[in-house]
VOBA-1610 file (N, C-alpha, C; in pm, whole numbers, padded with zeros to 5 digits, always signed):
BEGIN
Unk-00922+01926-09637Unk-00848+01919-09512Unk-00862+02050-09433Unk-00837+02160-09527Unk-00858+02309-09457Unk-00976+02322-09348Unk-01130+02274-09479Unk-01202+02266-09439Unk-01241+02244-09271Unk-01208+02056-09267Unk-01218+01998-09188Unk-01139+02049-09014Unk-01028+02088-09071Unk-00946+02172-08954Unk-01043+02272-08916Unk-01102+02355-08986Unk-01205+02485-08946Unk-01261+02435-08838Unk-01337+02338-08865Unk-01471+02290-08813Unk-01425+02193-08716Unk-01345+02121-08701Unk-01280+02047-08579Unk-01218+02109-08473Unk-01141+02233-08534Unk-01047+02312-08419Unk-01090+02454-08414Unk-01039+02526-08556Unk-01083+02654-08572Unk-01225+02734-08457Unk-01304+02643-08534Unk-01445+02688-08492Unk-01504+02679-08362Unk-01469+02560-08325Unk-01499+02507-08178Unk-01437+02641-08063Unk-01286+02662-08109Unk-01197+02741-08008Unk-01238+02859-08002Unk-01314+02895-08088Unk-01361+03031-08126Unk-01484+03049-08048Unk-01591+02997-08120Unk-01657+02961-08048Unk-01703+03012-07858Unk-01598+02881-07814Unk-01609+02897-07647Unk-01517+03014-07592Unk-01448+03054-07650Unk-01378+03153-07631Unk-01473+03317-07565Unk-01568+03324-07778Unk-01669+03431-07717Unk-01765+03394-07602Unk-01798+03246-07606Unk-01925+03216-07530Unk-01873+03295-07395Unk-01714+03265-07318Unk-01737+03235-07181Unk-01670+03402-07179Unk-01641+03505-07298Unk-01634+03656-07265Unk-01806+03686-07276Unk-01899+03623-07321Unk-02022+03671-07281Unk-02077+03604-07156Unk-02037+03530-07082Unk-02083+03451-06966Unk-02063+03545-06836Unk-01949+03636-06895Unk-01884+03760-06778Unk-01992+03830-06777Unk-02002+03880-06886Unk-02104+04004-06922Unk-02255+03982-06843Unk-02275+03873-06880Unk-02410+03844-06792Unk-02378+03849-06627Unk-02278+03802-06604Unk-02216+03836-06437Unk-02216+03969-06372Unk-02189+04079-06469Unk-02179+04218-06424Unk-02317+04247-06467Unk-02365+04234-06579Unk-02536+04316-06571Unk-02582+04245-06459Unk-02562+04097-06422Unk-02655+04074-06286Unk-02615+04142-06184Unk-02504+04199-06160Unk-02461+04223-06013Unk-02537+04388-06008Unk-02526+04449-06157Unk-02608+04574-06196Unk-02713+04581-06208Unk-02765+04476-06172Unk-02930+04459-06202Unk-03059+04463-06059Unk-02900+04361-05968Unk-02993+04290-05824Unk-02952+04459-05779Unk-02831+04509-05795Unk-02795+04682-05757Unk-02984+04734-05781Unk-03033+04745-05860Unk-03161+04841-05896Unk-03261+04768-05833Unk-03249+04644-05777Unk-03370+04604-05692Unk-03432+04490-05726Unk-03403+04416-05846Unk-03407+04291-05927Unk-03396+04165-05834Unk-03499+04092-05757Unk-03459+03936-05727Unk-03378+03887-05808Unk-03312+03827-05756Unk-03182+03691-05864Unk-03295+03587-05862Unk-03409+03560-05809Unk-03494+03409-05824Unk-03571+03457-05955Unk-03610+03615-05984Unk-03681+03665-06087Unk-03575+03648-06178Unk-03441+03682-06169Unk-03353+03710-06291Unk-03325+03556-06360Unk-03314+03439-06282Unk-03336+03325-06337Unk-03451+03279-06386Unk-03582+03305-06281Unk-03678+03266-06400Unk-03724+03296-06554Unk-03636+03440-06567Unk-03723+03512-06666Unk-03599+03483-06770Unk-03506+03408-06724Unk-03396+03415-06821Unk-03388+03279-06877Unk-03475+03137-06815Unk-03486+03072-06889Unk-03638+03084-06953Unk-03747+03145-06941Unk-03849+03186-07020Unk-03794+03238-07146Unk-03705+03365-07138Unk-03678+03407-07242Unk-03587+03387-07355Unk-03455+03273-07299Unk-03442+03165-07378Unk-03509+03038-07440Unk-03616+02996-07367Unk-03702+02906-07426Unk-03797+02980-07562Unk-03838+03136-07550Unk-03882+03159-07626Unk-03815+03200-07794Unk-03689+03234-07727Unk-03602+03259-07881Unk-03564+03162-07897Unk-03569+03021-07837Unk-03530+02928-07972Unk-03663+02848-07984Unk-03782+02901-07969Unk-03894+02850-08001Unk-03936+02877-08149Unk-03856+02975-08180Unk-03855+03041-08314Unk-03845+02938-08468Unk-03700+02904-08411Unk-03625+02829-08538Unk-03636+02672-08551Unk-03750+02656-08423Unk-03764+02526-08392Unk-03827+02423-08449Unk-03932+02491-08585Unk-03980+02394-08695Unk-03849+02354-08773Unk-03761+02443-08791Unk-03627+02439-08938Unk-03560+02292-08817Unk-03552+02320-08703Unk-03433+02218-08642Unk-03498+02092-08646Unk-03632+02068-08654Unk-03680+01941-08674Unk-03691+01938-08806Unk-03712+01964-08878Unk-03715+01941-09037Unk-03581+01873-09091Unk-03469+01935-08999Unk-03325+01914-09035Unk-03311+01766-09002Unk-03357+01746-08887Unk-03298+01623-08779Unk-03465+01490-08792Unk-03483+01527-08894Unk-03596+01391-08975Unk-03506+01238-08908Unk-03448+01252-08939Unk-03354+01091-08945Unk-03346+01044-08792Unk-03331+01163-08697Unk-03389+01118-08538Unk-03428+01011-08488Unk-03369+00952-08414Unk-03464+00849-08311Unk-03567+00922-08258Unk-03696+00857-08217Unk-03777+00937-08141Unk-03749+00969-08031Unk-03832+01058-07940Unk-03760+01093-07821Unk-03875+01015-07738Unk-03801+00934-07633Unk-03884+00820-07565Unk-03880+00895-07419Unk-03968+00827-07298Unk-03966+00864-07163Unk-03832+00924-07068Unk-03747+00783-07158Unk-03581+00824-07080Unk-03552+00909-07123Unk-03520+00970-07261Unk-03430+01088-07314Unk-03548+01173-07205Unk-03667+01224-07261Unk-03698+01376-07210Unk-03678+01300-07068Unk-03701+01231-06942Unk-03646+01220-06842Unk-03517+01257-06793Unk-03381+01253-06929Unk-03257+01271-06878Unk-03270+01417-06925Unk-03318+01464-07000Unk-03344+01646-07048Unk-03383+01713-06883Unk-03494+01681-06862Unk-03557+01741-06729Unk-03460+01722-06618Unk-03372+01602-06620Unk-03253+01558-06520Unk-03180+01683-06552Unk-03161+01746-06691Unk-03071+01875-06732Unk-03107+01991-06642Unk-03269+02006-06659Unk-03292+02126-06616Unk-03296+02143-06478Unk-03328+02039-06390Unk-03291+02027-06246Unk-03161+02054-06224Unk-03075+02009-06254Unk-02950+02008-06225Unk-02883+02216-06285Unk-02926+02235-06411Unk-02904+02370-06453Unk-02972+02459-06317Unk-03074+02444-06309Unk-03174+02534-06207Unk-03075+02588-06097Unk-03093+02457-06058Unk-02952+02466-05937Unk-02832+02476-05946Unk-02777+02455-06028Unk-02644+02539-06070Unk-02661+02704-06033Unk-02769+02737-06128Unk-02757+02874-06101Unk-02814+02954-06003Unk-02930+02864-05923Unk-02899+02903-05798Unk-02843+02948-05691Unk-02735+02848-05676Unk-02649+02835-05606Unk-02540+02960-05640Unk-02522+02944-05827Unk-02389+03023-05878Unk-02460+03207-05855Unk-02573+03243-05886Unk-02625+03381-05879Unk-02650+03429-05721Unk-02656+03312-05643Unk-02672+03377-05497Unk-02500+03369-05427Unk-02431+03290-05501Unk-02321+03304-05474Unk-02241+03461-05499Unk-02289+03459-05616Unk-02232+03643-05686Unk-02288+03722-05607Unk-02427+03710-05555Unk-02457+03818-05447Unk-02336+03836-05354Unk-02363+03756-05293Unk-02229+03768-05190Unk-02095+03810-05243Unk-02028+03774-05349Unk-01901+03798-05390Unk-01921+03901-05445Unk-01811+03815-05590Unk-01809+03935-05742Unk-01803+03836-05844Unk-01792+03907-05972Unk-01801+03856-06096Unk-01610+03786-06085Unk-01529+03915-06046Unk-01408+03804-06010Unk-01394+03691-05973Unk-01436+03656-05804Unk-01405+03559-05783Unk-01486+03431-05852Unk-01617+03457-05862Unk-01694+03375-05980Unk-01582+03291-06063Unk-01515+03395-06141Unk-01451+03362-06303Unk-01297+03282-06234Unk-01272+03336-06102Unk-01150+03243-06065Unk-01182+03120-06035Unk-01278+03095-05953Unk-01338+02948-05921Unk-01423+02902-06006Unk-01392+02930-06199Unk-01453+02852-06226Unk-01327+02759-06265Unk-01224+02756-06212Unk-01115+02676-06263Unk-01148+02569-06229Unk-01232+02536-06097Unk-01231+02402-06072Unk-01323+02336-06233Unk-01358+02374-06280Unk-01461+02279-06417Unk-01385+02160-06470Unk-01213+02267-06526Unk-01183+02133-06562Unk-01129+02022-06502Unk-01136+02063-06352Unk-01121+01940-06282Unk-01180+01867-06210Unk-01283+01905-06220Unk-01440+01832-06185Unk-01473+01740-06285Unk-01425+01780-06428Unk-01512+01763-06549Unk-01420+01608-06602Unk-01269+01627-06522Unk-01193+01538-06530Unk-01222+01426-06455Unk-01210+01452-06334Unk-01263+01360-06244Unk-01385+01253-06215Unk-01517+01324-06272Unk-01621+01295-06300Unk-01593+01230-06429Unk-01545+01232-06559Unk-01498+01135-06686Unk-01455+01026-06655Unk-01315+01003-06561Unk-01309+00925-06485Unk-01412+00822-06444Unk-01491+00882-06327Unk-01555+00759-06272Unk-01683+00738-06332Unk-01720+00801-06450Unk-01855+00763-06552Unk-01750+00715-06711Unk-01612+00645-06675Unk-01554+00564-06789Unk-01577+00707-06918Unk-01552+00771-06938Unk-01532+00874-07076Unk-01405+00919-07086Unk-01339+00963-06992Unk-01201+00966-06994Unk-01170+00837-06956Unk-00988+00809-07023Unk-00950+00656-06962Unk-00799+00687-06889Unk-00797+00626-06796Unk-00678+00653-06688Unk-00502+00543-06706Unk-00429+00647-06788Unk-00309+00501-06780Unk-00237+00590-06666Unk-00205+00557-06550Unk-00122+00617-06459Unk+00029+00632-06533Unk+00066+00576-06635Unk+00230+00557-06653Unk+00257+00641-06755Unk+00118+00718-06804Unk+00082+00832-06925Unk+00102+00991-06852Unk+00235+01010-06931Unk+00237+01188-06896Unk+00123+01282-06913Unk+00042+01215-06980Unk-00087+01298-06971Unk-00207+01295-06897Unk-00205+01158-06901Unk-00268+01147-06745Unk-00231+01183-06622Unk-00096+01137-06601Unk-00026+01223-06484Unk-00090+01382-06496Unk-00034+01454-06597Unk-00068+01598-06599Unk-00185+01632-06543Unk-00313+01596-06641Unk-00456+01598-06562Unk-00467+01585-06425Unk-00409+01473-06360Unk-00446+01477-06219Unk-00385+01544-06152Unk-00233+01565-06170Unk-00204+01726-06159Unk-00238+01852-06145Unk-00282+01865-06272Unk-00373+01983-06288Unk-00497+01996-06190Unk-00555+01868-06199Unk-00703+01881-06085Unk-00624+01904-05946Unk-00562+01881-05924Unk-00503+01897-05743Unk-00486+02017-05759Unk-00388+02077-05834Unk-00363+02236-05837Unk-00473+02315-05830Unk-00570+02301-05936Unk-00663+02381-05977Unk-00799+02359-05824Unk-00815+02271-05712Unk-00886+02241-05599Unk-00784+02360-05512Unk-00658+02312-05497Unk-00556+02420-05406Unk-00592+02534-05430Unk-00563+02599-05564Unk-00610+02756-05617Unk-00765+02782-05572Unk-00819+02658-05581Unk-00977+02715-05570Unk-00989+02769-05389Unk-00888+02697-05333Unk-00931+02718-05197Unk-00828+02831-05094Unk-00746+02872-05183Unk-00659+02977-05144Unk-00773+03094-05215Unk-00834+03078-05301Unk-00937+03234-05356Unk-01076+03251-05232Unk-01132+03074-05207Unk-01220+03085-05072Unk-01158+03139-04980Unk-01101+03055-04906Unk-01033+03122-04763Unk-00949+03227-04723Unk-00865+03265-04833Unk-00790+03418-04839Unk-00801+03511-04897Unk-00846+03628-04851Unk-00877+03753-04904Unk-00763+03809-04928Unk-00647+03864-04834Unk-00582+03929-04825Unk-00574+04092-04875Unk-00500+04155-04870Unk-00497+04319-04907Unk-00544+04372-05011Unk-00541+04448-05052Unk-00653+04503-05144Unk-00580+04562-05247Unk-00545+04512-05377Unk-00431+04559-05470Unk-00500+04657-05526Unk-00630+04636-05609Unk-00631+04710-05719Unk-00798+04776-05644Unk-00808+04925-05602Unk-00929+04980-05552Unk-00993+05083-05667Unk-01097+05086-05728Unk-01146+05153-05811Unk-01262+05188-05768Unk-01294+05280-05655Unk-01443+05383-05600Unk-01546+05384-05725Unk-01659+05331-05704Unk-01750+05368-05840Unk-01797+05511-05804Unk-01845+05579-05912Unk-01865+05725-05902Unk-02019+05734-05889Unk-02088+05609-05876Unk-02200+05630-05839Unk-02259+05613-05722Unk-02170+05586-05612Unk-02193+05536-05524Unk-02132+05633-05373Unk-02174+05699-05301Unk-02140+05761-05243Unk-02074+05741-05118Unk-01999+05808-05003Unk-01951+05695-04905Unk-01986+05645-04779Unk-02156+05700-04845Unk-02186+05612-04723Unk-02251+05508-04787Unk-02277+05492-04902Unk-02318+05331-04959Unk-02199+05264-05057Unk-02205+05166-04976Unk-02079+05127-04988Unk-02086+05000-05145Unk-02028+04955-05220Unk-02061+04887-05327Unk-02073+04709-05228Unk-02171+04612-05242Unk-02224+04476-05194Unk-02081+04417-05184Unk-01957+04399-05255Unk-01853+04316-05217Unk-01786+04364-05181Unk-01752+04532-05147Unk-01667+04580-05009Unk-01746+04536-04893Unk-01899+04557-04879Unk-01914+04567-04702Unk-01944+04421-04722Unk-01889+04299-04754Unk-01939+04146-04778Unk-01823+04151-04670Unk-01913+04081-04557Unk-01810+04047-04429Unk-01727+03929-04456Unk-01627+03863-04418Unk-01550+03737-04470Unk-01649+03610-04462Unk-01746+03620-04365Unk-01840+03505-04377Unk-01901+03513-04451Unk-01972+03583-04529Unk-02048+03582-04643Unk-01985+03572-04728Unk-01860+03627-04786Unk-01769+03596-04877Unk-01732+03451-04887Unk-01664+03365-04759Unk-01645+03217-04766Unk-01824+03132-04804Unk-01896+03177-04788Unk-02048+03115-04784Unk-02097+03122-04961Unk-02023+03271-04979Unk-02066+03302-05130Unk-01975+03237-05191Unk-01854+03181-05196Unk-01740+03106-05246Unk-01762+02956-05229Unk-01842+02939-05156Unk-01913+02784-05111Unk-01969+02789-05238Unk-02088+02864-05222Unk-02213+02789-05310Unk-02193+02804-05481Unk-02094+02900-05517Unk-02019+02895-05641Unk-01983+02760-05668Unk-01854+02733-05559Unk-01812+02596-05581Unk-01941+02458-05601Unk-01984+02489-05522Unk-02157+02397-05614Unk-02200+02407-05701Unk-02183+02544-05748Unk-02235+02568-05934Unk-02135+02468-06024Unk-02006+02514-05939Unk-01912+02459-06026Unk-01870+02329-06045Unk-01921+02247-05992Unk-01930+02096-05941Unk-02055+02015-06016Unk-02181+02101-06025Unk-02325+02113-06086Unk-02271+02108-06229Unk-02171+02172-06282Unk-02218+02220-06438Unk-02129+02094-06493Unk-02019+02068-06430Unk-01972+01901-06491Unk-02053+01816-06496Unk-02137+01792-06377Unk-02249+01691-06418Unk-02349+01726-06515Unk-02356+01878-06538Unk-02424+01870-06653Unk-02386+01817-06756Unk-02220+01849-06825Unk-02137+01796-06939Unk-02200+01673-06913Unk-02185+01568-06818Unk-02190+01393-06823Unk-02311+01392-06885Unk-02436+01437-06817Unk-02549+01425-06859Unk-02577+01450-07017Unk-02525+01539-07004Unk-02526+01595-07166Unk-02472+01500-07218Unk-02362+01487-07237Unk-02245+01372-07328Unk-02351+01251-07359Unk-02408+01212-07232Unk-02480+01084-07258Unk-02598+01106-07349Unk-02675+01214-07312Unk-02778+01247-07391Unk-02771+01230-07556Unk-02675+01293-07591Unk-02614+01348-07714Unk-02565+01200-07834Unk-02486+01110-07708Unk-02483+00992-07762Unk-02595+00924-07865Unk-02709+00938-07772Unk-02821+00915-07831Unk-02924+00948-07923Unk-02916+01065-07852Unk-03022+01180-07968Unk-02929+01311-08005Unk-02846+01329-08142Unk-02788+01337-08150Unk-02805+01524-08227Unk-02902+01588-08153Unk-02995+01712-08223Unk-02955+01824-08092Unk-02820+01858-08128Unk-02822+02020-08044Unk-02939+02075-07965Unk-03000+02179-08071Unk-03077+02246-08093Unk-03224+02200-07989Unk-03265+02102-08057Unk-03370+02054-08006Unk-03368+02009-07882Unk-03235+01926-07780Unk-03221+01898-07682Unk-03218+02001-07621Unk-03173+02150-07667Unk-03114+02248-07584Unk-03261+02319-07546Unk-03330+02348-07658Unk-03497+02420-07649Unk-03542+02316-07515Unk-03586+02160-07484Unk-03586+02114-07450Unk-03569+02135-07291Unk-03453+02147-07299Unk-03364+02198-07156Unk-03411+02306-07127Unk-03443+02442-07153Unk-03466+02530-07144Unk-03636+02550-07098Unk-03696+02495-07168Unk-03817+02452-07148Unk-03881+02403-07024Unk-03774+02269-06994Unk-03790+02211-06858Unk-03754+02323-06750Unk-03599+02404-06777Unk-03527+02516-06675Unk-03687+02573-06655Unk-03769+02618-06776Unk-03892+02730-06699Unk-03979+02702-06672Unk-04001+02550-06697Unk-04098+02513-06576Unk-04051+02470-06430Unk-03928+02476-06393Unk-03899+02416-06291Unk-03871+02521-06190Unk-03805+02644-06275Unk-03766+02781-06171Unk-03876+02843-06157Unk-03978+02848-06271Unk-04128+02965-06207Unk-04209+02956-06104Unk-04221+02793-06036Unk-04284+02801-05913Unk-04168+02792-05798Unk-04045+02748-05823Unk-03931+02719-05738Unk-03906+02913-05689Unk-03904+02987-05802Unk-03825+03125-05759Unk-04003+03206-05721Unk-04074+03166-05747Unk-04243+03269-05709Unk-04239+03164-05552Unk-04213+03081-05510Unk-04208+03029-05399Unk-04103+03129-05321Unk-03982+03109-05390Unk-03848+03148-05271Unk-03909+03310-05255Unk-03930+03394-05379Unk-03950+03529-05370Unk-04127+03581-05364Unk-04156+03619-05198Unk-04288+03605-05229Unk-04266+03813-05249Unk-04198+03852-05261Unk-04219+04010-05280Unk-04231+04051-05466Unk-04357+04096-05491Unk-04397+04069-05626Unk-04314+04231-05660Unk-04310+04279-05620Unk-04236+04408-05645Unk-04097+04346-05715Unk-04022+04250-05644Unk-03890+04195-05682Unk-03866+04179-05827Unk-04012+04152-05905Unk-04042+04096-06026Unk-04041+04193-06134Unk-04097+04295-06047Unk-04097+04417-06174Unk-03975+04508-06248Unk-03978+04479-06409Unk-03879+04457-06460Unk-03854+04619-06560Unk-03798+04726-06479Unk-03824+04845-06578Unk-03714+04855-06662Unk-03752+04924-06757Unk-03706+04944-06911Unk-03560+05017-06847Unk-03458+04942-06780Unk-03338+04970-06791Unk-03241+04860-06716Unk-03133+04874-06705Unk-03037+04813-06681Unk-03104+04635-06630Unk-03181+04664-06565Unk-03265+04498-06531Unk-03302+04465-06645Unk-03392+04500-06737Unk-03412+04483-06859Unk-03287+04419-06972Unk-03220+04507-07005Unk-03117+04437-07090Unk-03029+04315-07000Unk-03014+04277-06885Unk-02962+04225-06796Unk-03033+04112-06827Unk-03146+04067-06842Unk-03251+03950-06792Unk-03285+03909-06970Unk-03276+03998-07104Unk-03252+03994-07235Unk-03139+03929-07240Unk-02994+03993-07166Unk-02888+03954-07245Unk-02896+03782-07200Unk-02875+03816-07053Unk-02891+03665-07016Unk-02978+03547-07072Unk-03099+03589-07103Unk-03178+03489-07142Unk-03120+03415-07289Unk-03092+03540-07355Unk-03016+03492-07501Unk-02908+03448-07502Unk-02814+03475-07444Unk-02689+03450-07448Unk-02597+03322-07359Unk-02703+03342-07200Unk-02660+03258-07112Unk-02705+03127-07106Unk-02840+03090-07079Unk-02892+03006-07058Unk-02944+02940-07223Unk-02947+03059-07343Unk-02928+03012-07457Unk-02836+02980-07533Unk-02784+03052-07602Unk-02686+03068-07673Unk-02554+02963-07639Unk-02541+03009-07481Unk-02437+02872-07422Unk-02447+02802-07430Unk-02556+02749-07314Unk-02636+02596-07384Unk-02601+02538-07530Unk-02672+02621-07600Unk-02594+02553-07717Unk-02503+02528-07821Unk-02440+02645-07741Unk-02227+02605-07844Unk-02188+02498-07718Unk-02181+02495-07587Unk-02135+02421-07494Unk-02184+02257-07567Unk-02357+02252-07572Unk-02375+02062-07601Unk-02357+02081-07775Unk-02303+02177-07844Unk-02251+02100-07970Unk-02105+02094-07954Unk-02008+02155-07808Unk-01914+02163-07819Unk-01868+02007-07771Unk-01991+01969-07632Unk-01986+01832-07558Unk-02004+01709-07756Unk-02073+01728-07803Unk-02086+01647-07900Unk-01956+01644-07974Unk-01888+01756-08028Unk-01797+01759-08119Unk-01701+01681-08054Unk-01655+01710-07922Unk-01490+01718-07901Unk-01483+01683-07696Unk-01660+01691-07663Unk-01610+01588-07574Unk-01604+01692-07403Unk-01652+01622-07307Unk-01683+01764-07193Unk-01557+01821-07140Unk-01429+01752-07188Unk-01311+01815-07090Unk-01302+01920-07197Unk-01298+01901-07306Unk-01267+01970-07410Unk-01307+02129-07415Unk-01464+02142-07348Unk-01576+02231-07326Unk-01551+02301-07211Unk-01454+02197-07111Unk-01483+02239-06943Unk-01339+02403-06988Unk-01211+02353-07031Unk-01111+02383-06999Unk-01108+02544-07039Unk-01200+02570-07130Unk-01271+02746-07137Unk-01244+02837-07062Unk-01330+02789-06943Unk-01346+02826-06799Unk-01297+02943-06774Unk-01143+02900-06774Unk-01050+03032-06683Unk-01019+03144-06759Unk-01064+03091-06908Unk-01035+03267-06965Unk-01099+03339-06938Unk-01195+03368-06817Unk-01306+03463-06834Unk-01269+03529-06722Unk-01114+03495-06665Unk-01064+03586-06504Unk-01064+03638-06546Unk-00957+03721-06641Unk-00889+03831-06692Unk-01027+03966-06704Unk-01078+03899-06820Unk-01195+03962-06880Unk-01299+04020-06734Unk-01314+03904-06644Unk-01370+03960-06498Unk-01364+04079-06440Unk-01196+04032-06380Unk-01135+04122-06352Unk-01158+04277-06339Unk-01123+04285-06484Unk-01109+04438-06546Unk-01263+04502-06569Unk-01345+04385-06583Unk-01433+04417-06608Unk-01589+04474-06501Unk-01545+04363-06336Unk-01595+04441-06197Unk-01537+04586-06146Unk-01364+04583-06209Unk-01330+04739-06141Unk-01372+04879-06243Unk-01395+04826-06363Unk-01427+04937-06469Unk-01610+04964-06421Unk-01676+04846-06407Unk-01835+04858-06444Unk-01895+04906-06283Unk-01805+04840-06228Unk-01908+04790-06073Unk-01807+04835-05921Unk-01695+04922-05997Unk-01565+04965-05895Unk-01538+04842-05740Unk-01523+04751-05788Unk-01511+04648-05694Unk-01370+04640-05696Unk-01299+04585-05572Unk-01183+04576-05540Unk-01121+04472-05586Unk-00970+04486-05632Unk-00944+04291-05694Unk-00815+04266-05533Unk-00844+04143-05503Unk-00780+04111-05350Unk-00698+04013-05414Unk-00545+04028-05319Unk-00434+03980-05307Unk-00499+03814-05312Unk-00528+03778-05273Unk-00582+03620-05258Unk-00639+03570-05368Unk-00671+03606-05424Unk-00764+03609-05516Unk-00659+03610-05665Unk-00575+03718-05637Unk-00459+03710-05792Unk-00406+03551-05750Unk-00393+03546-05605Unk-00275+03416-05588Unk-00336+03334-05609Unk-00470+03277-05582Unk-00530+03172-05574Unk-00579+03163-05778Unk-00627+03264-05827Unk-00585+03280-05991Unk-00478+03230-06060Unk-00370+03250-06022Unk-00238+03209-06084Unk-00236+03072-06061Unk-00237+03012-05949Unk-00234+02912-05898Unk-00367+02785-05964Unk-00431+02833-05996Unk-00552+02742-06063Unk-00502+02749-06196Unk-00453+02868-06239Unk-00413+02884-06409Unk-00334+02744-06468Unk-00185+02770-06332Unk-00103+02638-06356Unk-00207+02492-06391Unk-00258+02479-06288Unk-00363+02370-06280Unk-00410+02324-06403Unk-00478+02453-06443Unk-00531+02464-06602Unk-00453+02466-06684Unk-00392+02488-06730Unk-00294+02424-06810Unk-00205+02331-06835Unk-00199+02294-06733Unk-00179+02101-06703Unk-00253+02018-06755Unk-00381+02049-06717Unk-00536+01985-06784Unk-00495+01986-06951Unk-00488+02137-06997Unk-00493+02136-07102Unk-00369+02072-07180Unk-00259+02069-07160Unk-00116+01989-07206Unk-00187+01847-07187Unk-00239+01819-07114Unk-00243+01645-07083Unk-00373+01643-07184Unk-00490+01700-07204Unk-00587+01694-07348Unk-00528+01672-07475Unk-00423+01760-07469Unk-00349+01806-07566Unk-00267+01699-07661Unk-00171+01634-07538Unk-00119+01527-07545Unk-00145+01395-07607Unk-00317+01378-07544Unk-00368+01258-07564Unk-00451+01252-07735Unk-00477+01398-07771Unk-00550+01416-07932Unk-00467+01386-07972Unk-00292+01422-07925Unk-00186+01403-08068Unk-00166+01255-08067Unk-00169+01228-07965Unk-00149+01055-07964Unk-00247+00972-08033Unk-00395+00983-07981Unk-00460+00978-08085Unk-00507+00997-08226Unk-00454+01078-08287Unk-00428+01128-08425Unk-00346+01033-08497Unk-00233+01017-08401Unk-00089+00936-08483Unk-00136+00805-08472Unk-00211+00754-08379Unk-00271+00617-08392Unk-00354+00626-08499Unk-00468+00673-08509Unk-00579+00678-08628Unk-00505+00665-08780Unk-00339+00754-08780Unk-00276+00757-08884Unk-00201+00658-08882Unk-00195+00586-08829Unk-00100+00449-08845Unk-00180+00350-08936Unk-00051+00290-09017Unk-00130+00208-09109Unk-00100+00093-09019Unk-00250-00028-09122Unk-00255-00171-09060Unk-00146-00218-09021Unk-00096-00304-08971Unk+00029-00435-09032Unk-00055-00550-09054Unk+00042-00597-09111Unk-00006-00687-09187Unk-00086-00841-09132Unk-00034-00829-09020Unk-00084-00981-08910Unk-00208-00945-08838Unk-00233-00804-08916Unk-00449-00841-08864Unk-00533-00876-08900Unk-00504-00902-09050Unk-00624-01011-09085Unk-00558-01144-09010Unk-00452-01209-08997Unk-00441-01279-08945Unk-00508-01324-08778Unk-00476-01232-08760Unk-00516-01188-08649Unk-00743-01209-08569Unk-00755-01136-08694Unk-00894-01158-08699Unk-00959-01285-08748Unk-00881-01393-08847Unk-00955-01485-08904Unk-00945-01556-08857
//
């Protein structure tokens, strides 16, 4: 039983926990990276290359494991490549979005996930809707809140609470999300919100995938695979300055390493064994722990300012999120106590 608790709850929570304090980390080396002169179309290409290549590694042991496999037919790698289209552009959208912003507002608007991730369950039948269920109520709750919060962090900046001057930066260069005029800020808060809209449909996609071919590992190499063939002529198109590309032995370097391993790898695959275990709301609701960690972590690394709008529109998605999560919450225990209910006795009747 111990066991089984580990590996059902323990592990999973753990798990996404570190994943989405390393999801930050890759947010600030990028914002430290495009700082030294780094394209973001180079920092994506080279970051799913270099995840495709570290799990190219272990990739005889993961087929050896997963013998018992269905084969993989036209549709599966068709819905894989559907992955990597859809990933591509996620992070498109989400890394040109951070140009414009910060790693803050990033980590605040990723609250909308779990209510994208809800919504979208919904109308692809994976979640099931009893309106007269406090937990369902909650969820849709939570998604209204957590859209409100998302759009009080877009549209309001307000005053400037917490100012931390980086010491590398002198005053006449100013750090990219002080001199970010409010239009670029609402534009960079746009195309986030597309990442963030993008990566639920990834969960669906995934979920379905997984149904079928039921191999982490191998779907995820897969994905990754497709991500670098799809960004190397997509980002050598967008970026024709070959200078953009060149990658020196510092801060771009470990930036475009960590990411490759950690982000587009490593995630990838605690996220689709997390979608397999326990299901995409389960995976989405992560998300918002990674404000805090943000936070502290743009005014310490990158002396960026944290804005009044931004705490409010935070708090305000949190509620959201945790609505989501009480109404998840709700529905495992309910489910549990059903699974533990014994027969009665009028079902064989019932059945014969």
């Amino acid at each position: 039983m111990t066991g089984r608790y580990c590996y059902k709850e323990l592990l999973p929570f753990t798990a996404m926990v570190a994943i989405e304090c390393s999801n930050v980390g890759v947010n600030v080396l990028f914002k430290k990276a495009t700082e030294k002169g780094l394209s973001y179309y180079a920092f994506i290409a080279y970051s799913y290359l270099i995840s495709a290549l570290f799990l190219l590694l272990p990739l005889p042991f993961a087929f050896r494991w997963s013998r018992s496999l269905p084969r993989l037919n036209l549709s599966l790698i068709f819905r894989i490549f559907l992955l990597g289209v859809i990933g591509v552009t996620a992070q498109l959208c989400g890394y040109k979005g951070l140009n414009y912003t910060s790693p803050t507002l990033a980590s605040a608007l990723s609250n909308l996930i779990p209510a994208f991730t809800f919504i979208l369950a919904i109308i692809f039948r994976i979640e099931k809707v009893v309106l007269r269920s406090s937990s369902t109520l909650a969820k849709i709750l939570g998604s209204s809140i957590s859209i409100l919060g998302a759009l009080i962090v877009l549209l309001y900046k307000g005053p400037i609470i917490i100012s931390t001057p980086s010491p590398q930066l002198s005053p006449t260069v100013r750090s990219p999300m002080v001199s970010t005029s409010q239009a670029n800020w609402v534009l960079g808060g746009s195309l986030l919100a597309i990442e963030y809209l993008l990566v639920p449909i990834w969960y669906i996609v995934q979920t379905n995938i997984m149904k079928q071919y039921p191999a982490e590992f191998i779907v995820v190499f897969l994905y990754n695979v497709s991500g670098a063939l799809i960004s190397a002529p997509i980002c050598l198109l967008l970026e024709e300055n070959l200078s953009a590309w060149k990658i020196n032995p510092d801060i771009t370097l470990m930036a475009v390493i960590y990411s490759g391993f950690f982000c587009t790898g490593l995630s990838s695959l605690v996220h689709t064994w997390g979608i397999h275990l326990k299901g995409p709301v389960y995976v989405s609701i992560f998300k918002p722990l990674s404000i805090v960690v943000a936070a502290i972590s743009s005014a310490v690394f990158l002396g960026e300012a944290l804005y009044f709008g931004t705490v409010v529109g935070a708090v305000t998605l949190s509620f959201g999120f945790y609505a989501i999560i009480w109404g998840n919450a709700k529905e495992e225990e309910l489910r549990e106590d059903f699974d533990m209910r014994p027969p009665t006795s009028k079902t064989p009747l019932l059945l014969s």
